[in-house]
C-alpha positions as CSV (number, residue, x, y, z in Angstrom):
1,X,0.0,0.0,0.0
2,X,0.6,3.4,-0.3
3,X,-0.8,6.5,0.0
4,X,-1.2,7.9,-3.6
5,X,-3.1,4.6,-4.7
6,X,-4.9,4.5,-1.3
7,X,-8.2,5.6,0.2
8,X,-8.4,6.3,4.3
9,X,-11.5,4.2,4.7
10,X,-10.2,1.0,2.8
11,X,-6.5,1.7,4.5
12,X,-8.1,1.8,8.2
13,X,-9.8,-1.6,7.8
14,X,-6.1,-3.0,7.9
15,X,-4.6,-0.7,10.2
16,X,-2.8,-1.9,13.3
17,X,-5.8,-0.4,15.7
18,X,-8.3,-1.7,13.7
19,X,-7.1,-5.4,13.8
20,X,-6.4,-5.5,17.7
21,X,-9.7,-4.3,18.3
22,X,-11.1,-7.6,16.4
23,X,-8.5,-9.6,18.0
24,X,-10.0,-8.4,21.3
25,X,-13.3,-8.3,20.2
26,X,-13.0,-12.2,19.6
27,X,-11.6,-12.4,22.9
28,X,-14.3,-10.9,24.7
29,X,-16.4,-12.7,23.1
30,X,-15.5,-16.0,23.6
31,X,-15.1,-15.0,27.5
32,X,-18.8,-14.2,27.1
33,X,-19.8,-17.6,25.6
34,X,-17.6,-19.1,27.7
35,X,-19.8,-17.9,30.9
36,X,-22.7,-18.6,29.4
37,X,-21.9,-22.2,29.0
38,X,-20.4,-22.1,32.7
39,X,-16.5,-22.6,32.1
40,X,-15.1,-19.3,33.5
41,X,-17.2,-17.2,36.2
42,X,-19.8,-14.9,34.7
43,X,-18.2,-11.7,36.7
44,X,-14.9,-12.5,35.3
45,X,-16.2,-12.4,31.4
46,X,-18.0,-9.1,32.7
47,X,-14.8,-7.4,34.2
48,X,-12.9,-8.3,31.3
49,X,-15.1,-7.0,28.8
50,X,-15.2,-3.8,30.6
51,X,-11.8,-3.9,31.2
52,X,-11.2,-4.3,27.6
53,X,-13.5,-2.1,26.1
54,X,-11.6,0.9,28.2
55,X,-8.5,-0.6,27.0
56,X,-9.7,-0.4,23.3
57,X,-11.5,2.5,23.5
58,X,-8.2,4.5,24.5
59,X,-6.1,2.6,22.1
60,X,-3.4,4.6,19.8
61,X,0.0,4.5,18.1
62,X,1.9,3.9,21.5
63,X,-0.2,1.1,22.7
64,X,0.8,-0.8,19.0
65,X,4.1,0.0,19.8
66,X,3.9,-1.5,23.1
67,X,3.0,-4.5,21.6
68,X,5.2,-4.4,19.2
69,X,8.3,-4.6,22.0
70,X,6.9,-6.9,23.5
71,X,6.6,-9.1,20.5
72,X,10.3,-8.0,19.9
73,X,10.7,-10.5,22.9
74,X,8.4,-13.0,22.6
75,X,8.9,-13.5,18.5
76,X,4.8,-14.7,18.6
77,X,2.4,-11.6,17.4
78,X,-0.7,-13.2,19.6
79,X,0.9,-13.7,23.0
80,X,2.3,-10.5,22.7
81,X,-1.2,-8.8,22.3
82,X,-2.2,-11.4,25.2
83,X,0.1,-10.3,27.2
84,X,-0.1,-6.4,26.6
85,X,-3.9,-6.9,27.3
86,X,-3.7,-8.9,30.7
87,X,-1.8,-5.6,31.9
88,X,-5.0,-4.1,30.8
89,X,-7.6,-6.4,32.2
90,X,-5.6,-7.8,35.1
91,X,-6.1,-10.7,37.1
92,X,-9.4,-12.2,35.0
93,X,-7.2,-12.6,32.2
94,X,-6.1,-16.2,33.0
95,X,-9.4,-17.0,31.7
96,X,-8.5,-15.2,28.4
97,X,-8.0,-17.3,25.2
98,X,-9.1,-20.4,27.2
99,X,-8.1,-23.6,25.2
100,X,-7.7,-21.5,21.9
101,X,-4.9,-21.5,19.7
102,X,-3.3,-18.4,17.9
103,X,-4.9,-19.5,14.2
104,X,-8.4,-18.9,16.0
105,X,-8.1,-15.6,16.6
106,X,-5.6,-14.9,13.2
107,X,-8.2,-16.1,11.0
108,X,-11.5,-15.3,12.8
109,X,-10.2,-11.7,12.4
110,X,-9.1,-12.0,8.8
111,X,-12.5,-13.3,8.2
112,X,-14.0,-10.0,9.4
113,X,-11.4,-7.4,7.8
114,X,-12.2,-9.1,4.0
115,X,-15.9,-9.2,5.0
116,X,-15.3,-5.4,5.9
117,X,-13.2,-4.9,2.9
118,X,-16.0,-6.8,0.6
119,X,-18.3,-4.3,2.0
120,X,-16.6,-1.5,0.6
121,X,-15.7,-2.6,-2.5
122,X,-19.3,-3.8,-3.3
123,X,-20.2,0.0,-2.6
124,X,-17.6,0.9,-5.2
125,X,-19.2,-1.6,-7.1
126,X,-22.7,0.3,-7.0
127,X,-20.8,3.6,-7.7
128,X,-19.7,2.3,-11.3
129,X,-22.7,0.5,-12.0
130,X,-24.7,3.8,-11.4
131,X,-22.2,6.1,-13.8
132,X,-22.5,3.1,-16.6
133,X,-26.1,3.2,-16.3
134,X,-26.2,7.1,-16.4
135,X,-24.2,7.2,-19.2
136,X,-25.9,4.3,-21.6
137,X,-29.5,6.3,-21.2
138,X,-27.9,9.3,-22.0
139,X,-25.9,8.0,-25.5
140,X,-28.8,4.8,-25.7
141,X,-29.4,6.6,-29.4
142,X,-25.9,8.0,-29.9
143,X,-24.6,6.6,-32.8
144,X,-21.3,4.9,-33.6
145,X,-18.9,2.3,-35.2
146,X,-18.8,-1.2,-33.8
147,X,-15.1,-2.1,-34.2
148,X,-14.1,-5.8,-34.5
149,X,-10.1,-6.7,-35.2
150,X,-10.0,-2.6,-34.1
151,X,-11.5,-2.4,-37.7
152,X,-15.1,-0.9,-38.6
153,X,-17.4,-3.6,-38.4
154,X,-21.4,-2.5,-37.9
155,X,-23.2,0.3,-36.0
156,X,-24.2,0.3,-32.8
157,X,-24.8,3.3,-30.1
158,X,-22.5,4.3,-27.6
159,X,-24.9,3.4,-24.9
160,X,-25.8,-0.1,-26.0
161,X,-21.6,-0.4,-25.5
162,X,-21.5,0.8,-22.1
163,X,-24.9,-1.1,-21.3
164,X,-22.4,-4.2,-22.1
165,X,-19.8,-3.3,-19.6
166,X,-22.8,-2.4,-16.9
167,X,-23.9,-6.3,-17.1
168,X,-20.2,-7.0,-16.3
169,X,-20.0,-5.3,-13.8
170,X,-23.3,-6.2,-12.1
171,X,-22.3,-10.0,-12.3
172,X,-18.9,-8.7,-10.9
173,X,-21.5,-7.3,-8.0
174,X,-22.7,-11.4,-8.1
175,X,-19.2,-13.0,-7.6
176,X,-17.9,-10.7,-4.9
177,X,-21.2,-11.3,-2.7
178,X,-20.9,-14.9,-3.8
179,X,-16.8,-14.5,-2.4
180,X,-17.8,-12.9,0.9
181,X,-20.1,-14.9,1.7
182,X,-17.5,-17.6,1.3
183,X,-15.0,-16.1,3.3
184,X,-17.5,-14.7,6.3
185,X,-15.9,-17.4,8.2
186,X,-15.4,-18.1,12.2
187,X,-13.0,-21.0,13.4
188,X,-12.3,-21.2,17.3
189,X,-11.8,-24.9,17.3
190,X,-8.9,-25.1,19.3
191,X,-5.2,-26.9,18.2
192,X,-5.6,-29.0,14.6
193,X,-8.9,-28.2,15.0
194,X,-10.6,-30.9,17.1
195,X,-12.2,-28.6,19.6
196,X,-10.4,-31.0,22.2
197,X,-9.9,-27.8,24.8
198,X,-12.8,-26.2,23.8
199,X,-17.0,-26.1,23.2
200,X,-17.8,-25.8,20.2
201,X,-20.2,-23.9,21.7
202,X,-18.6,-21.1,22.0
203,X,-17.4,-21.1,18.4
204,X,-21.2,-21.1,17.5
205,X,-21.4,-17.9,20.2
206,X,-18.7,-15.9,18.5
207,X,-19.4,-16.5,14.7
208,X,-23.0,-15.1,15.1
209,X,-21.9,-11.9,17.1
210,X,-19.6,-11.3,14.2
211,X,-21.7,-12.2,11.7
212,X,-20.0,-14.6,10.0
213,X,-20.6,-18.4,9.9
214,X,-19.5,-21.7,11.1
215,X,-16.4,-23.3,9.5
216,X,-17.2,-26.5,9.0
217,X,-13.7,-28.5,9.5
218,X,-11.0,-25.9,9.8
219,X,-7.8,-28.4,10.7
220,X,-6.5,-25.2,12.8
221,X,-6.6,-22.8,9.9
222,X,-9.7,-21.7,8.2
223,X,-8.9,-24.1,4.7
224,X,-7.5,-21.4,2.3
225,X,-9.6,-22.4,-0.7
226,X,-12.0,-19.7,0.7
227,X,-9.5,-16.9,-0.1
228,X,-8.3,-18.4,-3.4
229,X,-11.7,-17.8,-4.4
230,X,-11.7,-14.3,-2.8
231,X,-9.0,-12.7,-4.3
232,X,-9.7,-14.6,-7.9
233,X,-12.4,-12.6,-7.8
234,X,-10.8,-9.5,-7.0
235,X,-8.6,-10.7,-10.4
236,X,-12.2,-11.2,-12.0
237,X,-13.5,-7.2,-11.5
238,X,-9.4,-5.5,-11.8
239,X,-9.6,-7.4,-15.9
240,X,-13.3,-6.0,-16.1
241,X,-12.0,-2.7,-15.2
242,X,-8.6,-2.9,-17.3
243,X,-11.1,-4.0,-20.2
244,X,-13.3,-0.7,-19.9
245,X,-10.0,1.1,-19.5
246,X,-9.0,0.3,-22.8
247,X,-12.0,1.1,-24.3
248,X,-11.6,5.1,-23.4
249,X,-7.7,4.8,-23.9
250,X,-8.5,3.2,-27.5
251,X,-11.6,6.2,-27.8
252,X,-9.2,9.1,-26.6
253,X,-6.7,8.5,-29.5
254,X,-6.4,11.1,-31.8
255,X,-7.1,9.2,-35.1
256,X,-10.8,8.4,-32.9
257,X,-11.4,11.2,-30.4
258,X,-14.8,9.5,-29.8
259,X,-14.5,9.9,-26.3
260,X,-11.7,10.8,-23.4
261,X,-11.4,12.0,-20.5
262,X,-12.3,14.9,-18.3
263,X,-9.4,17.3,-18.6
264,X,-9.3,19.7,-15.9
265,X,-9.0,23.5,-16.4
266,X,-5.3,23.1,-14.9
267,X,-4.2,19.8,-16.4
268,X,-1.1,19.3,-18.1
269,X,-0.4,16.7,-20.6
270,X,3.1,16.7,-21.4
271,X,6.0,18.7,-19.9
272,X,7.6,18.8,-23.7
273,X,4.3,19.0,-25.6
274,X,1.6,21.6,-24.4
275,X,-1.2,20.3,-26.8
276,X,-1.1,16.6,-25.3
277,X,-4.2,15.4,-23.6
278,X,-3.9,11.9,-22.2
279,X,-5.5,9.5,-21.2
280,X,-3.8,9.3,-18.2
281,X,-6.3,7.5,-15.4
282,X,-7.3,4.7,-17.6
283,X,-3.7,3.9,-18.2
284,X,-3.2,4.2,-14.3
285,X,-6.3,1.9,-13.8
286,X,-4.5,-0.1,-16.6
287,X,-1.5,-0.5,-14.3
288,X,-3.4,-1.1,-11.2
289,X,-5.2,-4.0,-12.5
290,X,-2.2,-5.9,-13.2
291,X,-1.3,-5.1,-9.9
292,X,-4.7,-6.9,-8.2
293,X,-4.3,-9.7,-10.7
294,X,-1.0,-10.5,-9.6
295,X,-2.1,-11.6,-6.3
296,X,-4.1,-14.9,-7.9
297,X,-0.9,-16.9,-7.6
298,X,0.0,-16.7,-4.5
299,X,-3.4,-16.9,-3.1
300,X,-3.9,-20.3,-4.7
301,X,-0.5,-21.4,-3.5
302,X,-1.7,-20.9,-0.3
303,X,-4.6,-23.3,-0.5
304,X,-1.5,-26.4,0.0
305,X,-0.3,-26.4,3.5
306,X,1.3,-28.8,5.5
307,X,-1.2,-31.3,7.1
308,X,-3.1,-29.5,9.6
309,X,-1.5,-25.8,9.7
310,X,2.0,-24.2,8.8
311,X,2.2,-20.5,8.1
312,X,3.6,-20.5,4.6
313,X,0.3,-18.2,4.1
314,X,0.7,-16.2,7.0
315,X,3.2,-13.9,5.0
316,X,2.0,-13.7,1.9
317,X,-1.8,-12.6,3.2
318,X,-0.1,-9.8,5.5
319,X,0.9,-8.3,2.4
320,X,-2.1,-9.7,-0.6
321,X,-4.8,-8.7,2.0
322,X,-4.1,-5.0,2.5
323,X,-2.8,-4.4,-1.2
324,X,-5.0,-6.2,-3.3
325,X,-8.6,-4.5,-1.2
326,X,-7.3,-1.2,-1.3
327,X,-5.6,-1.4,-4.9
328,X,-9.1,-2.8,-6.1
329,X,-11.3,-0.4,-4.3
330,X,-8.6,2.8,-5.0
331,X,-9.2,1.7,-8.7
332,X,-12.8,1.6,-8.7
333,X,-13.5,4.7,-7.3
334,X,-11.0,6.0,-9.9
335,X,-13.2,4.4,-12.7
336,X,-16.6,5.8,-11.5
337,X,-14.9,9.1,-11.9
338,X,-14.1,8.7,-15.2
339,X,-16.9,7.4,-16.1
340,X,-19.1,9.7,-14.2
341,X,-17.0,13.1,-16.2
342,X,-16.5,11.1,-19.5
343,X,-16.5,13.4,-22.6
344,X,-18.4,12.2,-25.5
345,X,-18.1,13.5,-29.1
346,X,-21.4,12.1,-30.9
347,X,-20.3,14.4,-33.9
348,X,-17.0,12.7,-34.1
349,X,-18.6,9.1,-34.1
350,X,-20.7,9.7,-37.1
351,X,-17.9,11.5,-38.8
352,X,-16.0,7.5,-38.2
353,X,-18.8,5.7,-38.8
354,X,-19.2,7.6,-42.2
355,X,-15.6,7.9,-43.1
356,X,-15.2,4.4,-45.3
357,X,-17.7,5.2,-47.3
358,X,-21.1,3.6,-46.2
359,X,-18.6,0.1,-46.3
360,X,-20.3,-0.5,-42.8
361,X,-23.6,-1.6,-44.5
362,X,-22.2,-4.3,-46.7
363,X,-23.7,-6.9,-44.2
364,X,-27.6,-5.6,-44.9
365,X,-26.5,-5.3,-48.8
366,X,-25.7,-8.7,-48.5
367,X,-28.9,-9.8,-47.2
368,X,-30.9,-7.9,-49.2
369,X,-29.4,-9.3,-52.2
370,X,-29.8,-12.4,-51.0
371,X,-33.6,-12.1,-50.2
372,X,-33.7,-10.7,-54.2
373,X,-32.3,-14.4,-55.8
374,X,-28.9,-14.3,-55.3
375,X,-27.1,-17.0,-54.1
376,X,-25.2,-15.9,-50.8
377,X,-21.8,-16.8,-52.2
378,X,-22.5,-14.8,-55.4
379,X,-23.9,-11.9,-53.0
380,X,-21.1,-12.1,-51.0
381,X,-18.8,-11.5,-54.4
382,X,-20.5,-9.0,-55.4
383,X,-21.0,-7.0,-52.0
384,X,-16.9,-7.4,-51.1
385,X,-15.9,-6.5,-54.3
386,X,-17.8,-3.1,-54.4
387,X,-16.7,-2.6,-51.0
388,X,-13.0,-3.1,-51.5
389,X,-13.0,-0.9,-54.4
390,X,-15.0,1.7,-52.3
391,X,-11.6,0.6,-49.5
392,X,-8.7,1.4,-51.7
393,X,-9.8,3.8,-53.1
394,X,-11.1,6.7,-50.1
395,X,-9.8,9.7,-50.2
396,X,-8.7,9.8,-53.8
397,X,-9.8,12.0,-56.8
398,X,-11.5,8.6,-58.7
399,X,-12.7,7.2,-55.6
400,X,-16.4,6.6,-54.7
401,X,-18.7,5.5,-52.3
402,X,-19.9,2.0,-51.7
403,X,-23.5,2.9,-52.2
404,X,-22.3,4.4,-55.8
405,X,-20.0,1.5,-56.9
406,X,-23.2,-0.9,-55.4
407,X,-25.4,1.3,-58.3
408,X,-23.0,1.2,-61.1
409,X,-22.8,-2.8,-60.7
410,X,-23.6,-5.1,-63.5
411,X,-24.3,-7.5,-61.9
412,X,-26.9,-6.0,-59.0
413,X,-28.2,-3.0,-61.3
414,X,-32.0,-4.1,-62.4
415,X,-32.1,-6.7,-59.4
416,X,-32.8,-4.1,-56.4
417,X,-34.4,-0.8,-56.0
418,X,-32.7,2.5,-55.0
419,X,-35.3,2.4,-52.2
420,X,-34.5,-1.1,-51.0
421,X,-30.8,-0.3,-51.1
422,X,-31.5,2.9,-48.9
423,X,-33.1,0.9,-46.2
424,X,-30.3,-1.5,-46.5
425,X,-28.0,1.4,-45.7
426,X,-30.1,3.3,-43.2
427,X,-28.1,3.0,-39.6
428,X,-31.4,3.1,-37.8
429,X,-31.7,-0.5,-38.4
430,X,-29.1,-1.0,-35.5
431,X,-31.3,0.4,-32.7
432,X,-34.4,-0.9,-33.4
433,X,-34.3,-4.2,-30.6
434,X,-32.6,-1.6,-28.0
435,X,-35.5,-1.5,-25.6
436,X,-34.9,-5.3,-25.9
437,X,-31.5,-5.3,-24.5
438,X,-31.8,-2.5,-22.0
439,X,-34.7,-4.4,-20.3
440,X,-32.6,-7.4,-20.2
441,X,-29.8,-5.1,-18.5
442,X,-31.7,-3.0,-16.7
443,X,-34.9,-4.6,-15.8
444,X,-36.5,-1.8,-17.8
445,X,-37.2,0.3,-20.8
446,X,-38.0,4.0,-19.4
447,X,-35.6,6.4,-18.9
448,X,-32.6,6.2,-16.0
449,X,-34.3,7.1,-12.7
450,X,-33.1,11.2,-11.7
């Protein structure tokens, strides 16, 4: 992490404070369950709670560091914490972390810092899913090129195009609730997991105060399929991202200039070059994907430990955790606002979609020919041939345009009206099943809600 890719509310939910106050938090409430179920005295679970509570209440930079030279010491981050805290709570904190082991407490708490983490990012989510669907009613009509190969292929709008990156996203909505549902995980089952030393009870007790659910065999460590799956689908929405990222950086060029970013009164472009503007945040978001998807590889190599527990994991999630949750929800919010001050040149698009010469329509020419007798293989002939001649030829004193070489063909002059051949080339063709698609997006077919 750091600080120019980073947001303070993401950053907090792995900051030192934050995770003791879990830690204790499962503590406490273990103590609690623990009384309930009449293993430790019901006024000792009370005093330490209280106890606690002040302790963590008061809790700042000096009380982490006190922990920290204590683990100096000890070399073991959870007795360390123990320790510190039993200064705190005093003599009731023998019954502390009663037949618990270090992984119960480790893991418990990661469970509830991705949970908090999923939280955000699935606000992020609705953030980009709302600028998408802003911007695909306002250019649902807005005419352009469909490019396949980067070359012209058929109209389409510009709002039909973002309405396919909105579905994306909203199933990217699906998988991460799907993935923190998954990893919403308790496990306070005691050493290799048999809840030997302790009720299982009390693991029940915890898990629902946290909100998070039972593991169901967790050999120690909560089994690290769970985050495989978490952070794949943090991979999952940083390519979705990267893909819409191209999209404007591809737009902005200056041989398109369909589209580009928001360039502030202030920006600069280039230091060498005072005409430049750049596309600068969707190459950034670009970059930052790569970053998110990098953490697949280790998170899947973390699924094969050593029989019950080793912490071969341990290391690689103090450092995947933090950086790929804020990386992912730093580069969302950076998406909505692009996508929320986008700059759209409808003028531009239908100067491209117009600039080879009507070759964009040879797909309805070649239906329409085919529908007047032709076989589709002659049609096709006759259709590419026009079209290429129309191709080589733009721009140049003889050239002409596909619907003129179409006219002066031998072999389709007589066979198909001037009027059939101007509905063949008429680009409203292209948005007349739109309603269609946006209800299958949107779930309707009025205009985006104010």
């Amino acid at each position: 992490m750091i600080p120019r890719y980073s947001r303070p509310e993401m950053t907090s939910i792995w900051d030192a404070e934050n995770r003791y106050r879990i830690w204790f938090e499962i503590e406490a409430l273990a103590c609690e369950a623990m009384s309930n179920y009449g293993y430790i005295p019901a006024d000792s679970a009370k005093k330490i709670r209280q106890n606690g509570d002040h302790a963590m209440a008061t809790f700042n930079k000096e009380d982490v560091q006190a922990i920290d030279a204590i683990e100096a010491k000890v070399r073991h981050d959870v007795i360390a914490f123990l320790t510190w805290l039993a200064g705190k709570i005093g003599e009731n904190s023998r019954f502390v972390h009663l037949g618990m082991t270090s992984s119960d407490v480790l893991d418990t708490c990661l469970s509830v810092q991705l949970t908090q983490a999923a939280d955000l990012l699935i606000k992020d989510l609705d953030r980009v899913l709302e600028a998408l669907k802003k911007q695909a009613y306002d250019h649902k009509y807005t005419m352009t090129i469909g490019r396949s190969h980067g070359i012209h292929a058929e109209p389409l709008t510009f709002g039909l195009k973002l309405a396919g990156y909105y579905a994306e996203f909203k199933r990217n909505k699906e998988r991460l609730t799907v993935a923190r549902k998954e990893i919403a995980i308790c496990a306070i089952s005691g050493a290799v997991g048999t809840y030997a030393h302790i009720d299982p009870r009390i693991e029940a007790y915890v898990a629902e105060h946290l909100g998070l659910q039972k593991e169901l065999v967790s050999t120690q460590v909560i089994p690290r399929d769970r985050h495989a799956a978490f952070f794949s689908t943090l991979a999952i929405i940083a390519s979705s991202i990267e893909r819409l990222a191209i999209e404007i950086r591809h737009l902005q060029r200056s041989e398109v200039r369909e589209a580009e970013e928001y360039f502030h009164p202030d920006q600069k472009g280039s230091s060498a070059m005072p005409h430049k503007r750049n596309p600068v945040l969707s190459e950034n978001l670009t970059g930052l994907a790569r970053i998110v998807r990098s953490h697949v590889i280790p998170a899947l190599e973390n699924v094969a430990l050593w029989h019950e527990r080793d912490i071969s994991h341990s290391s690689v999630e103090r450092m995947i955790c933090p950086d790929g949750t804020v990386t992912l929800d730093f580069a969302l919010n950076r998406l909505a606002g692009v996508m929320e001050k986008l700059v759209v040149y409808p003028d531009q698009m239908k100067a491209n979609l117009e600039s080879l010469g009507g070759v964009v329509h040879s797909g309805e020419v070649l239906l329409v020919l085919a529908k007047a007798g032709l076989s589709r293989e002659a049609a096709y002939r006759i259709v590419q041939r026009c079209a290429m001649a129309t191709w080589t030829k733009l721009n140049t004193a003889d050239g002409k345009t596909f619907r003129e070489n179409l006219e002066n063909d031998p072999e389709i002059m007589g066979k198909i009206s001037p009027e059939v051949l101007d509905k063949a080339m008429d680009g409203s063709m292209h948005t007349k099943n739109l309603d269609y698609i946006y209800a299958n997006v949107f779930g309707e077919t009025g205009p985006v809600p104010e």
